[in-house]
SEFIZA-3560 file (N, C-alpha, C; in Angstrom, 3 decimals):
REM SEFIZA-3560
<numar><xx>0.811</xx><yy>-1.183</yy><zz>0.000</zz><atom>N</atom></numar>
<numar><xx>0.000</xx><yy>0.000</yy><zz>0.000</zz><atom>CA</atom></numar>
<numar><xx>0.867</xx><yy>1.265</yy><zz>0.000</zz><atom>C</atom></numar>
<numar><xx>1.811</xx><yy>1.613</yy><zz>0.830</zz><atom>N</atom></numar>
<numar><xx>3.046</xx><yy>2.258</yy><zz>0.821</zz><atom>CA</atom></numar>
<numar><xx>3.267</xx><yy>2.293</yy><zz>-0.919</zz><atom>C</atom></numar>
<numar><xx>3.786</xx><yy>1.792</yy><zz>-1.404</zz><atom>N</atom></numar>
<numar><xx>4.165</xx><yy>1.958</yy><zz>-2.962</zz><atom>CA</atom></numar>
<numar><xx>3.501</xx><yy>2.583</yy><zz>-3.504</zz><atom>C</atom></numar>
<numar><xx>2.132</xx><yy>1.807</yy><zz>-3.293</zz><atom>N</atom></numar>
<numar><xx>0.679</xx><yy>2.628</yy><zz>-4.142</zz><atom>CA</atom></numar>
<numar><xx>0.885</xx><yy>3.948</yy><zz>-3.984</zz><atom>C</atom></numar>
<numar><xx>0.524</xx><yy>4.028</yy><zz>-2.427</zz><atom>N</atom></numar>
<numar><xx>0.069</xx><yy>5.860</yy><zz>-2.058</zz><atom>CA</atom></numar>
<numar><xx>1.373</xx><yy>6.834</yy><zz>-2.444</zz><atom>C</atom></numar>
<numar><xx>2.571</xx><yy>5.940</yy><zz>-2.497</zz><atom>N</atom></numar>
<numar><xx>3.588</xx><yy>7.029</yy><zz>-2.126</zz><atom>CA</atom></numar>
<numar><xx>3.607</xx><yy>8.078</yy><zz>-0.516</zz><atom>C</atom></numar>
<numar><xx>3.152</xx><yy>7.447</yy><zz>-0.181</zz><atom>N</atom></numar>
<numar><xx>2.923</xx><yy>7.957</yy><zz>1.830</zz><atom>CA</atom></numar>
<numar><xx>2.203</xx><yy>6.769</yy><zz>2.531</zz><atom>C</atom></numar>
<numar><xx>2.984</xx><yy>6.535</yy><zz>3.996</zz><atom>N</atom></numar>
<numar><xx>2.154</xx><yy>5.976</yy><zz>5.247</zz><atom>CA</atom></numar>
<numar><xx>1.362</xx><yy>7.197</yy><zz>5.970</zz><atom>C</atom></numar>
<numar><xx>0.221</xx><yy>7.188</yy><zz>5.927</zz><atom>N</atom></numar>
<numar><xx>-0.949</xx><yy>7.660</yy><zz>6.348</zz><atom>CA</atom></numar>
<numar><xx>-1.108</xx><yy>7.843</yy><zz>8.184</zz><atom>C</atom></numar>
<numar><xx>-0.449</xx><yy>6.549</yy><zz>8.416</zz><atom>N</atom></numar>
<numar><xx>-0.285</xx><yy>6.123</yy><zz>10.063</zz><atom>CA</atom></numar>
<numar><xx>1.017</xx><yy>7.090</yy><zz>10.639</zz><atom>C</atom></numar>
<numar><xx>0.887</xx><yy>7.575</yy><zz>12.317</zz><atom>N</atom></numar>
<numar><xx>1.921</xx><yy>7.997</yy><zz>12.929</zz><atom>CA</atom></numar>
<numar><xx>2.622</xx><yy>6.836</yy><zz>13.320</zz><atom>C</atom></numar>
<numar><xx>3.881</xx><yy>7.240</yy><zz>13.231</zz><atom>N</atom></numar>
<numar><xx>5.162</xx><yy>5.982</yy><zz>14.123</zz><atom>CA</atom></numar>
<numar><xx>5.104</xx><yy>7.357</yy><zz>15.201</zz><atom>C</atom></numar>
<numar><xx>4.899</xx><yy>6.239</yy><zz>16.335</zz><atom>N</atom></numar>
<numar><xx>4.999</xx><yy>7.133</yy><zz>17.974</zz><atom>CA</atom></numar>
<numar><xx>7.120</xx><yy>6.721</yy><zz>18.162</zz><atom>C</atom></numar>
<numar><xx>7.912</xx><yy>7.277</yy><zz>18.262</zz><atom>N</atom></numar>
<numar><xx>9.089</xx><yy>7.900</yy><zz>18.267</zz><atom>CA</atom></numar>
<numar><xx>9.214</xx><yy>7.958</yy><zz>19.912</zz><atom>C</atom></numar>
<numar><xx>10.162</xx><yy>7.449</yy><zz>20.661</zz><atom>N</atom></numar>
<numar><xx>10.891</xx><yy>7.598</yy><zz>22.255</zz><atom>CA</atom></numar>
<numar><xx>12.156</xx><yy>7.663</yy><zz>21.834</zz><atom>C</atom></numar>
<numar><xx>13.067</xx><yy>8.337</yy><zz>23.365</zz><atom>N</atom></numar>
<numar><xx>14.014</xx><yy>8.255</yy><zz>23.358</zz><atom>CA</atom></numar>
<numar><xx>14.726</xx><yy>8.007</yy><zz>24.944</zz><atom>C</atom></numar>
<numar><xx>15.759</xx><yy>8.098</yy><zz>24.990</zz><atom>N</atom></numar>
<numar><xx>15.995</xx><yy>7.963</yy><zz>26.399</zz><atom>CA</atom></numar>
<numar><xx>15.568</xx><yy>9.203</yy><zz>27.361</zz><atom>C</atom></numar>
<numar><xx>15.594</xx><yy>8.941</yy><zz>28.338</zz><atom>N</atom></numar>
<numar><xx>14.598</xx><yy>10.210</yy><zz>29.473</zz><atom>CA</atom></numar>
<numar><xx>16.533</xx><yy>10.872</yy><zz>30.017</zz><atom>C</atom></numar>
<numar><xx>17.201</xx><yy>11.309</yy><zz>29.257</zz><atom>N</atom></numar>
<numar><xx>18.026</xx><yy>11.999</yy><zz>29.848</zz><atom>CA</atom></numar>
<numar><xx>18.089</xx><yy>13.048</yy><zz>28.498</zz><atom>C</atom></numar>
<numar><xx>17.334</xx><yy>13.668</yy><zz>27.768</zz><atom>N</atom></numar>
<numar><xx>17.941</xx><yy>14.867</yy><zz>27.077</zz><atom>CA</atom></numar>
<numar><xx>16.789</xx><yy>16.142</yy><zz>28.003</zz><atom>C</atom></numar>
<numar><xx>17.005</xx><yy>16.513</yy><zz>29.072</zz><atom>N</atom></numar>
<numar><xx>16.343</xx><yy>17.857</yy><zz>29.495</zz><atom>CA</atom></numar>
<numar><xx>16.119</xx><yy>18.596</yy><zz>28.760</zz><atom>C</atom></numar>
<numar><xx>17.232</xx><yy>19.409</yy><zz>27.706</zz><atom>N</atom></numar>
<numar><xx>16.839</xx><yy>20.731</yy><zz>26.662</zz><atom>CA</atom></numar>
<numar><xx>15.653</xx><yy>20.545</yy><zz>26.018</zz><atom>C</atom></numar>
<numar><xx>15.512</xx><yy>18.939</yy><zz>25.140</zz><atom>N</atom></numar>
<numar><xx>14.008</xx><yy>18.484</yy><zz>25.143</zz><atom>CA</atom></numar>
<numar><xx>13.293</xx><yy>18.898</yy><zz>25.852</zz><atom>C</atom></numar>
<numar><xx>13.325</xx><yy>18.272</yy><zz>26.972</zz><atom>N</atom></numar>
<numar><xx>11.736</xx><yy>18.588</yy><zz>27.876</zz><atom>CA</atom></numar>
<numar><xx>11.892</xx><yy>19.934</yy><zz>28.242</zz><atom>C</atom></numar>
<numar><xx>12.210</xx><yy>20.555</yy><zz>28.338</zz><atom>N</atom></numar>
<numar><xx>12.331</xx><yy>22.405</yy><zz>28.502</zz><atom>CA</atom></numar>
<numar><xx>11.622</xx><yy>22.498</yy><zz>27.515</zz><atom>C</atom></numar>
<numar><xx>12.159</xx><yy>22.399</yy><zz>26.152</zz><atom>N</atom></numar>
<numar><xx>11.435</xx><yy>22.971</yy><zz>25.156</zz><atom>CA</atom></numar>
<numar><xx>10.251</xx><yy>22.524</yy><zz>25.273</zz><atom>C</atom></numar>
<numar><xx>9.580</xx><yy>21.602</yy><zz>25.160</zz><atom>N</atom></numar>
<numar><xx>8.694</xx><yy>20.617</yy><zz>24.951</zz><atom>CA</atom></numar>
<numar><xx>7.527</xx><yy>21.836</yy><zz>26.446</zz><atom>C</atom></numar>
<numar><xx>7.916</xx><yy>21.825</yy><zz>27.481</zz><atom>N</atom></numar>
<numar><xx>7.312</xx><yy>22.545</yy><zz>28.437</zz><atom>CA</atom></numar>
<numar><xx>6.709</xx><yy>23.887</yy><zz>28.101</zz><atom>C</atom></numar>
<numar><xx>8.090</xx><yy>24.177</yy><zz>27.599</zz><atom>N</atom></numar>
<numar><xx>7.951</xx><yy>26.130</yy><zz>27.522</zz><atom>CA</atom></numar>
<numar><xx>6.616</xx><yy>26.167</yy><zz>26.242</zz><atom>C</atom></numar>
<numar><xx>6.820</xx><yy>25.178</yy><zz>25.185</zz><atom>N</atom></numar>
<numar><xx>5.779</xx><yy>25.482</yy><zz>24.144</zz><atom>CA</atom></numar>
<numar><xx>4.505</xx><yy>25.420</yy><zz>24.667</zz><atom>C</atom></numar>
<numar><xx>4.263</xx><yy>24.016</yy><zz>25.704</zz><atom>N</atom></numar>
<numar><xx>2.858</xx><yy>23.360</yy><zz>26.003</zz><atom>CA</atom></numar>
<numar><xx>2.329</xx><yy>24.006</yy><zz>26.496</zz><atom>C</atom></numar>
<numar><xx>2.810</xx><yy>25.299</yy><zz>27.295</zz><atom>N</atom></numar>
<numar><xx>2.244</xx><yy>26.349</yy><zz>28.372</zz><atom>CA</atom></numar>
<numar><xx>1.274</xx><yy>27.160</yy><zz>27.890</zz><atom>C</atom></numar>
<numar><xx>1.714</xx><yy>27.959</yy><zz>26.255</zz><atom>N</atom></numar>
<numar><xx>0.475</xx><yy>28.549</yy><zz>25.465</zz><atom>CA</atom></numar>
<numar><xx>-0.577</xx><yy>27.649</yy><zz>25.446</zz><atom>C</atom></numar>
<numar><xx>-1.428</xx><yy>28.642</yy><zz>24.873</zz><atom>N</atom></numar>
<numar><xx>-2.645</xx><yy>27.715</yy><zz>24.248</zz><atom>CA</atom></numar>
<numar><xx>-2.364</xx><yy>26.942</yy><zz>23.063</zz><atom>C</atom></numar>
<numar><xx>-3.054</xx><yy>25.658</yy><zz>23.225</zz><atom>N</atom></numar>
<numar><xx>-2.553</xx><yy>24.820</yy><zz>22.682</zz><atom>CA</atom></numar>
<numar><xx>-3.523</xx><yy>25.507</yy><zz>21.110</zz><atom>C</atom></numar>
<numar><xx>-2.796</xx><yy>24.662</yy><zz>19.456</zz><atom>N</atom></numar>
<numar><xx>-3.343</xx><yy>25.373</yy><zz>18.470</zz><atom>CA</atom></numar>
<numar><xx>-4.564</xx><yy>24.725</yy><zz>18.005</zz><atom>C</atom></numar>
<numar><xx>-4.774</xx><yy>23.208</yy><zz>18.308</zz><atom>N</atom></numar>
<numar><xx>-5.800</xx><yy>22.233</yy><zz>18.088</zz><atom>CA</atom></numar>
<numar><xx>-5.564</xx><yy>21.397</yy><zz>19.417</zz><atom>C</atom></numar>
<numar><xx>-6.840</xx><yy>20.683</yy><zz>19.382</zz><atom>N</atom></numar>
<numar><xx>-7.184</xx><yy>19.680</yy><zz>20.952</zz><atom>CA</atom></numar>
<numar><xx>-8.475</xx><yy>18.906</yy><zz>20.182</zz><atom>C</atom></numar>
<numar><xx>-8.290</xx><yy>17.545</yy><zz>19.745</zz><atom>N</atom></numar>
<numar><xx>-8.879</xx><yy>16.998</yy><zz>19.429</zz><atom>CA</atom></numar>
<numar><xx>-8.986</xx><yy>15.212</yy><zz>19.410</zz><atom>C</atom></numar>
<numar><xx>-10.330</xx><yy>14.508</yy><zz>19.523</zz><atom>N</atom></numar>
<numar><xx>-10.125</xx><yy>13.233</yy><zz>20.386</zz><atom>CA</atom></numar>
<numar><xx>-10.844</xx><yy>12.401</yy><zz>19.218</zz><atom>C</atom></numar>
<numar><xx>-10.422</xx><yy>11.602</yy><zz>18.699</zz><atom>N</atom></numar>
<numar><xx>-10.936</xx><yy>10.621</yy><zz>17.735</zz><atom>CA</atom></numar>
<numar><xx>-11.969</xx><yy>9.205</yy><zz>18.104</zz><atom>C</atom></numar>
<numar><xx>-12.355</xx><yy>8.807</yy><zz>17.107</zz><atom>N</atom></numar>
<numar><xx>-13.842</xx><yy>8.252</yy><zz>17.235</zz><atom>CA</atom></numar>
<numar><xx>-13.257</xx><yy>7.096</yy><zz>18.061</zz><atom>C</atom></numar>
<numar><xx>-11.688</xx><yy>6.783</yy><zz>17.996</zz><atom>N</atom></numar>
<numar><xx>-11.582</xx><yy>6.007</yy><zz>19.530</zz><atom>CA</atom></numar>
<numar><xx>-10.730</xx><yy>6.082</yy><zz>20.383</zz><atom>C</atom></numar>
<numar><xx>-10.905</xx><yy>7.559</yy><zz>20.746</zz><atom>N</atom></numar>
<numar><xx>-10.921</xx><yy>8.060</yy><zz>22.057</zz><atom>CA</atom></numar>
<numar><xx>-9.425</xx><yy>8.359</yy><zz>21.698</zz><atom>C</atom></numar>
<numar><xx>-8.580</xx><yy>8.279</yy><zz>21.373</zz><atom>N</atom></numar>
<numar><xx>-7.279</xx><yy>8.963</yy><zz>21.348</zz><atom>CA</atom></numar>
<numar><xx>-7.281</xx><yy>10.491</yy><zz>20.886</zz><atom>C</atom></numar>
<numar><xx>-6.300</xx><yy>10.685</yy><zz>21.924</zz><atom>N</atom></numar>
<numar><xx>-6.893</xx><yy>12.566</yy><zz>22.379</zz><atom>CA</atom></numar>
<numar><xx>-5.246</xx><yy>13.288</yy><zz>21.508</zz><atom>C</atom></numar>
<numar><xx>-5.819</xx><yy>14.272</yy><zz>20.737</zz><atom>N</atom></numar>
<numar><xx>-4.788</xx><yy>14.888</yy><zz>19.901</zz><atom>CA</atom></numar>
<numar><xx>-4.111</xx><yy>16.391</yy><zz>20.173</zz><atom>C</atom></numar>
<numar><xx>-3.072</xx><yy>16.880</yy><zz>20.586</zz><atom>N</atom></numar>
<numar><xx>-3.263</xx><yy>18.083</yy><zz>21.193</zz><atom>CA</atom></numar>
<numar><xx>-2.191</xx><yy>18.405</yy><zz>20.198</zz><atom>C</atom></numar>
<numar><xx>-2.217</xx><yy>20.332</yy><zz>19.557</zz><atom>N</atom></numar>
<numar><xx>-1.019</xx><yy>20.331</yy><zz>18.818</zz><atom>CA</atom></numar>
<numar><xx>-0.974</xx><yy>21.668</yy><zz>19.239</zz><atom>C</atom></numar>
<numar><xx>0.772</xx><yy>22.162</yy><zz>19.322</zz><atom>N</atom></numar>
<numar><xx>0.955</xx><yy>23.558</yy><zz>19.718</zz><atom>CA</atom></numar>
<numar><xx>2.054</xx><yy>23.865</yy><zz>18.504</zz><atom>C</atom></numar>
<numar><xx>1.888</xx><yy>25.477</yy><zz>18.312</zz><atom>N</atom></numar>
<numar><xx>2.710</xx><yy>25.750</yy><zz>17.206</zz><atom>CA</atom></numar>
<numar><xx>3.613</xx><yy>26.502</yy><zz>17.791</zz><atom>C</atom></numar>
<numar><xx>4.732</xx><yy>26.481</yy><zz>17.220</zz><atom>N</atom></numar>
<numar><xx>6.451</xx><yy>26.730</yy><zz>17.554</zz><atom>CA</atom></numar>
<numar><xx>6.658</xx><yy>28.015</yy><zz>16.526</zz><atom>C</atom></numar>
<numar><xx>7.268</xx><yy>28.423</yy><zz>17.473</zz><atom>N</atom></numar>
<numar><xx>8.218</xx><yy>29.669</yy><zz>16.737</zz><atom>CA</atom></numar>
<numar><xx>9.196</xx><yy>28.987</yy><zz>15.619</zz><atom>C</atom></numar>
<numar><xx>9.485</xx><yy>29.790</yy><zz>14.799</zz><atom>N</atom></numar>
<numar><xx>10.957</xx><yy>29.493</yy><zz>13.854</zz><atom>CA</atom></numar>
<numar><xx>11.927</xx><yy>29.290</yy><zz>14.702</zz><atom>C</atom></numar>
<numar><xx>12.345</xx><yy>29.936</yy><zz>15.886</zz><atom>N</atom></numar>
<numar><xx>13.290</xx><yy>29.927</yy><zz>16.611</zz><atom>CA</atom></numar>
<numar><xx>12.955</xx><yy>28.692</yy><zz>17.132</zz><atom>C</atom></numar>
<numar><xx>12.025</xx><yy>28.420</yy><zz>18.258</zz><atom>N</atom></numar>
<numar><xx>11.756</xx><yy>27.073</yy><zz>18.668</zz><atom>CA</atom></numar>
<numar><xx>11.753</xx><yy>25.730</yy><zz>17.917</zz><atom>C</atom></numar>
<numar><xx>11.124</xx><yy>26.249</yy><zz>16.768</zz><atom>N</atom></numar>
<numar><xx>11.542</xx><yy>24.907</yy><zz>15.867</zz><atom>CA</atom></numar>
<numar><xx>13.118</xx><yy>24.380</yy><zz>15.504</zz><atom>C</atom></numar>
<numar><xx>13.529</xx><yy>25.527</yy><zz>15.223</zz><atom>N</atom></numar>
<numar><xx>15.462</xx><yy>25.344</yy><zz>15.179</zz><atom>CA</atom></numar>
<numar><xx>15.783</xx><yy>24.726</yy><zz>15.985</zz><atom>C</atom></numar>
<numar><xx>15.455</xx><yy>25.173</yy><zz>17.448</zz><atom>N</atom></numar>
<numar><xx>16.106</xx><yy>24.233</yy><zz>18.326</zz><atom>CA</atom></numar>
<numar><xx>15.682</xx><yy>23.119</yy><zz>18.590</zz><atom>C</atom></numar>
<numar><xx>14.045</xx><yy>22.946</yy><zz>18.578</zz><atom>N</atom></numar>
<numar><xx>13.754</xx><yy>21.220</yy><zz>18.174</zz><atom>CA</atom></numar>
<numar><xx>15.234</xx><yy>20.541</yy><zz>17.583</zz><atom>C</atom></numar>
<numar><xx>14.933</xx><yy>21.022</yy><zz>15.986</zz><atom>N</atom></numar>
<numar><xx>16.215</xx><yy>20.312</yy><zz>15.361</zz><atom>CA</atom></numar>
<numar><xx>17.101</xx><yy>19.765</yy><zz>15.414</zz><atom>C</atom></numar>
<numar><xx>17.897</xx><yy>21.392</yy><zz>16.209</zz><atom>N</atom></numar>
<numar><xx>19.177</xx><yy>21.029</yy><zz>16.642</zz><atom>CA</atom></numar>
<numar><xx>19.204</xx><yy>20.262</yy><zz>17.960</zz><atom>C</atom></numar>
<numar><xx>18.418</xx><yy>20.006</yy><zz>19.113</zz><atom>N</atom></numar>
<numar><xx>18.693</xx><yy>19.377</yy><zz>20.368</zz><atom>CA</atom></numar>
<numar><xx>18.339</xx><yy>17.613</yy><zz>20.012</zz><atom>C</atom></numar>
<numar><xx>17.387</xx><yy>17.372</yy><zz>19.349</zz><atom>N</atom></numar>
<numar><xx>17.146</xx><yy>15.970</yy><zz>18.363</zz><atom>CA</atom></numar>
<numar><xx>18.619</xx><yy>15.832</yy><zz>17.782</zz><atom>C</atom></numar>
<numar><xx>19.004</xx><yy>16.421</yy><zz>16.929</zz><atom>N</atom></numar>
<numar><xx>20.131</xx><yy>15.734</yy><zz>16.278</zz><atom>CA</atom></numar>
<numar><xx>21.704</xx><yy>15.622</yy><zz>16.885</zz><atom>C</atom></numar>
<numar><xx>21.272</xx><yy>15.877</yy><zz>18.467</zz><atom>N</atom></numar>
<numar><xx>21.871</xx><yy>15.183</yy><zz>19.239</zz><atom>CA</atom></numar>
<numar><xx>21.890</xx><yy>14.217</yy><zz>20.168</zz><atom>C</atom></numar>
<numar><xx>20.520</xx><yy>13.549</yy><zz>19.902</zz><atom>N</atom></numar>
<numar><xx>20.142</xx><yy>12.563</yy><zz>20.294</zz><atom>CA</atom></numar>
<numar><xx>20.800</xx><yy>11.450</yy><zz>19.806</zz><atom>C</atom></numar>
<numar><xx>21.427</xx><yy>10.680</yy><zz>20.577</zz><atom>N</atom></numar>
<numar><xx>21.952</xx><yy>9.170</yy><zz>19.707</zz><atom>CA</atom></numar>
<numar><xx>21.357</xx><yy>8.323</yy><zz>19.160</zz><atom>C</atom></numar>
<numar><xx>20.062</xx><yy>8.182</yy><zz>19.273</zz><atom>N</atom></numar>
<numar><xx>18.966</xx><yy>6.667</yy><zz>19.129</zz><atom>CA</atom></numar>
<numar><xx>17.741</xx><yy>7.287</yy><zz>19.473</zz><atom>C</atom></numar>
<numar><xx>16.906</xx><yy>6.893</yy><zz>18.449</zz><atom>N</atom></numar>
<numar><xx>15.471</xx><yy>6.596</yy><zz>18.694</zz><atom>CA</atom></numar>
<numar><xx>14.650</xx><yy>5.918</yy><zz>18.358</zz><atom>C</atom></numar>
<numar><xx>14.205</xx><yy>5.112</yy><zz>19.538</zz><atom>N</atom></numar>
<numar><xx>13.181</xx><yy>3.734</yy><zz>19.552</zz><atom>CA</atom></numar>
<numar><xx>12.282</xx><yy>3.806</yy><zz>19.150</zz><atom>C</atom></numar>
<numar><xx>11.516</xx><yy>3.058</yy><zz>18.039</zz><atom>N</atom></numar>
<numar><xx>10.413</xx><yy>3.457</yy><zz>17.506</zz><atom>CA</atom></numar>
<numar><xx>9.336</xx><yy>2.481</yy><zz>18.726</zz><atom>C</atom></numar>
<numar><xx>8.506</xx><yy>2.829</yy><zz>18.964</zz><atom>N</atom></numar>
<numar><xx>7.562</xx><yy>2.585</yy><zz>20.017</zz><atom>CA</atom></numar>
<numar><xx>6.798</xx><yy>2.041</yy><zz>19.619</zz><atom>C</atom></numar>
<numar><xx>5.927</xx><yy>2.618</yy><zz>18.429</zz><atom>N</atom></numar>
<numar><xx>4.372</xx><yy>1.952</yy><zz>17.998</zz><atom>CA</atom></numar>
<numar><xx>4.808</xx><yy>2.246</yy><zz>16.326</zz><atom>C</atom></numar>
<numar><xx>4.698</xx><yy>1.356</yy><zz>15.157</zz><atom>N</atom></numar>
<numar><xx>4.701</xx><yy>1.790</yy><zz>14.216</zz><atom>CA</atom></numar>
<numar><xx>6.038</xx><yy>0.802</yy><zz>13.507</zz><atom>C</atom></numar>
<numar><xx>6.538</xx><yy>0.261</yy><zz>14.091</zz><atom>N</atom></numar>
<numar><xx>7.737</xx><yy>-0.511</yy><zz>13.390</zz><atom>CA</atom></numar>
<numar><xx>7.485</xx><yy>-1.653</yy><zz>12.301</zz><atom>C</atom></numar>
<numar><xx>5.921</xx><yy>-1.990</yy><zz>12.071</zz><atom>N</atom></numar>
<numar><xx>5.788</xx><yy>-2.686</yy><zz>10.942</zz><atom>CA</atom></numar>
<numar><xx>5.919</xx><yy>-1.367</yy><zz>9.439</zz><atom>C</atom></numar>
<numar><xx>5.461</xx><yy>-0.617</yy><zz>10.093</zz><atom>N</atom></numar>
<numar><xx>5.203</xx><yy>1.022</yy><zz>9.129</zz><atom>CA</atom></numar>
<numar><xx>6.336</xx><yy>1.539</yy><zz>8.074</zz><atom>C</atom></numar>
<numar><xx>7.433</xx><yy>1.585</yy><zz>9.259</zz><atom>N</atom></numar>
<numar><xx>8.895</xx><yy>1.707</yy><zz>9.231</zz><atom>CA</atom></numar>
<numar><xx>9.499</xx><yy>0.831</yy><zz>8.677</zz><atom>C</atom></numar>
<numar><xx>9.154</xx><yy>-0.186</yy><zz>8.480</zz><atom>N</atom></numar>
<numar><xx>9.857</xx><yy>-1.411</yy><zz>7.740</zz><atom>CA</atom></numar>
<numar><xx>9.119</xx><yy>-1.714</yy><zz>6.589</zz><atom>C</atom></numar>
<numar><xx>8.132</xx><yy>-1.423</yy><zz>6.516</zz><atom>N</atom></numar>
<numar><xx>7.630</xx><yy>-1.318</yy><zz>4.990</zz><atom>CA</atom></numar>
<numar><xx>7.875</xx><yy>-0.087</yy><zz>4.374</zz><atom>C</atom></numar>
<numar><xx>7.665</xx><yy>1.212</yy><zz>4.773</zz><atom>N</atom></numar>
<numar><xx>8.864</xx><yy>2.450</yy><zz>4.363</zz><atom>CA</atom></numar>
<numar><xx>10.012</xx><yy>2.198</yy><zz>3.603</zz><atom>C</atom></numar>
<numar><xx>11.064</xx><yy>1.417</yy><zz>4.545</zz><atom>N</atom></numar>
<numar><xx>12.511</xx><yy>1.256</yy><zz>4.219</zz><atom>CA</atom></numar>
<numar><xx>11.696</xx><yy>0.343</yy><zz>3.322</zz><atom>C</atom></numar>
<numar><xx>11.383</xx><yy>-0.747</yy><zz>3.197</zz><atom>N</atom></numar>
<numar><xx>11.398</xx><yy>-1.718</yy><zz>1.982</zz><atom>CA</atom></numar>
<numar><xx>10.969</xx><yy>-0.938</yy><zz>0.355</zz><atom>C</atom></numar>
<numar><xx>10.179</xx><yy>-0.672</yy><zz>0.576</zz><atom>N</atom></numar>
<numar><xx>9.648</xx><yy>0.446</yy><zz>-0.751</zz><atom>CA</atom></numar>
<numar><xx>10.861</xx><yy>1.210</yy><zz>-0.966</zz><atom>C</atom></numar>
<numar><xx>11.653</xx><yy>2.208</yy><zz>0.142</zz><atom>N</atom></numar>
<numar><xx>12.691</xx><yy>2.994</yy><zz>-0.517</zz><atom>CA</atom></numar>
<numar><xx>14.269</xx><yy>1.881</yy><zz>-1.002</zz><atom>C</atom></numar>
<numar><xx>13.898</xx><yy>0.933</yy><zz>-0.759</zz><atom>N</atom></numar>
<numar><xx>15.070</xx><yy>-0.037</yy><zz>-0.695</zz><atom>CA</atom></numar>
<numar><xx>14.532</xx><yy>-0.290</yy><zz>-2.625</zz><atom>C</atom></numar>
<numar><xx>13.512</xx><yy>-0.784</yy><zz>-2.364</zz><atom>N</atom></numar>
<numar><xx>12.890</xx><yy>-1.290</yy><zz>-4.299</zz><atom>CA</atom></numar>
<numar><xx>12.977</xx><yy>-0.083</yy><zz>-5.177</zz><atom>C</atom></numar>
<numar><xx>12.937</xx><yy>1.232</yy><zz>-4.632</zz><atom>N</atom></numar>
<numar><xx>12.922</xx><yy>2.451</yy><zz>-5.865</zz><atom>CA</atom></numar>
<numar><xx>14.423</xx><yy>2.801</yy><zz>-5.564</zz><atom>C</atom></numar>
<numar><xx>15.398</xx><yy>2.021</yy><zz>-5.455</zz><atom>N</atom></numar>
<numar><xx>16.702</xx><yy>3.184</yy><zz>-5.518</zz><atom>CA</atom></numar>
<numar><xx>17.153</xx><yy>2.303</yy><zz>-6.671</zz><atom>C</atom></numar>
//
């Protein structure tokens, strides 16, 4: 299906280890506004989204791409059919 659409449709939920703080700072300082959407699906999973400055987003970036590893949590059949499709079009 991946091939077909040219996109997975589904979120991969993404962890990492609980020692990068600058993360959770950021992650805090954003959640504090009002959030930009808050919304709960027909089963029951609750969606909240806040929007970031340019500046805040930079540092997303940059404090992630010092992360060493990240565990994919929920979604690793997703991820492996991803890579397989980009593995058949190169």
């Amino acid at each position: 299906m991946i091939n077909i659409q040219n996109a997975s449709l589904e979120p991969v939920f993404l962890t990492f280890r609980d020692n990068q703080e600058a993360v959770h700072e950021l992650i805090e300082k954003v959640s504090e506004r009002e959030c930009y959407a808050d919304c709960t699906t027909d089963d029951q999973v609750r969606h909240v989204l806040w929007r970031c400055t340019e500046e805040e987003s930079a540092q997303f970036v940059s404090e992630f791409e010092k992360i060493p590893a990240l565990y994919v949590a929920d979604g690793h059949h997703r991820t492996a059919a991803s890579y397989n499709v980009g593995k058949i079009r190169e």
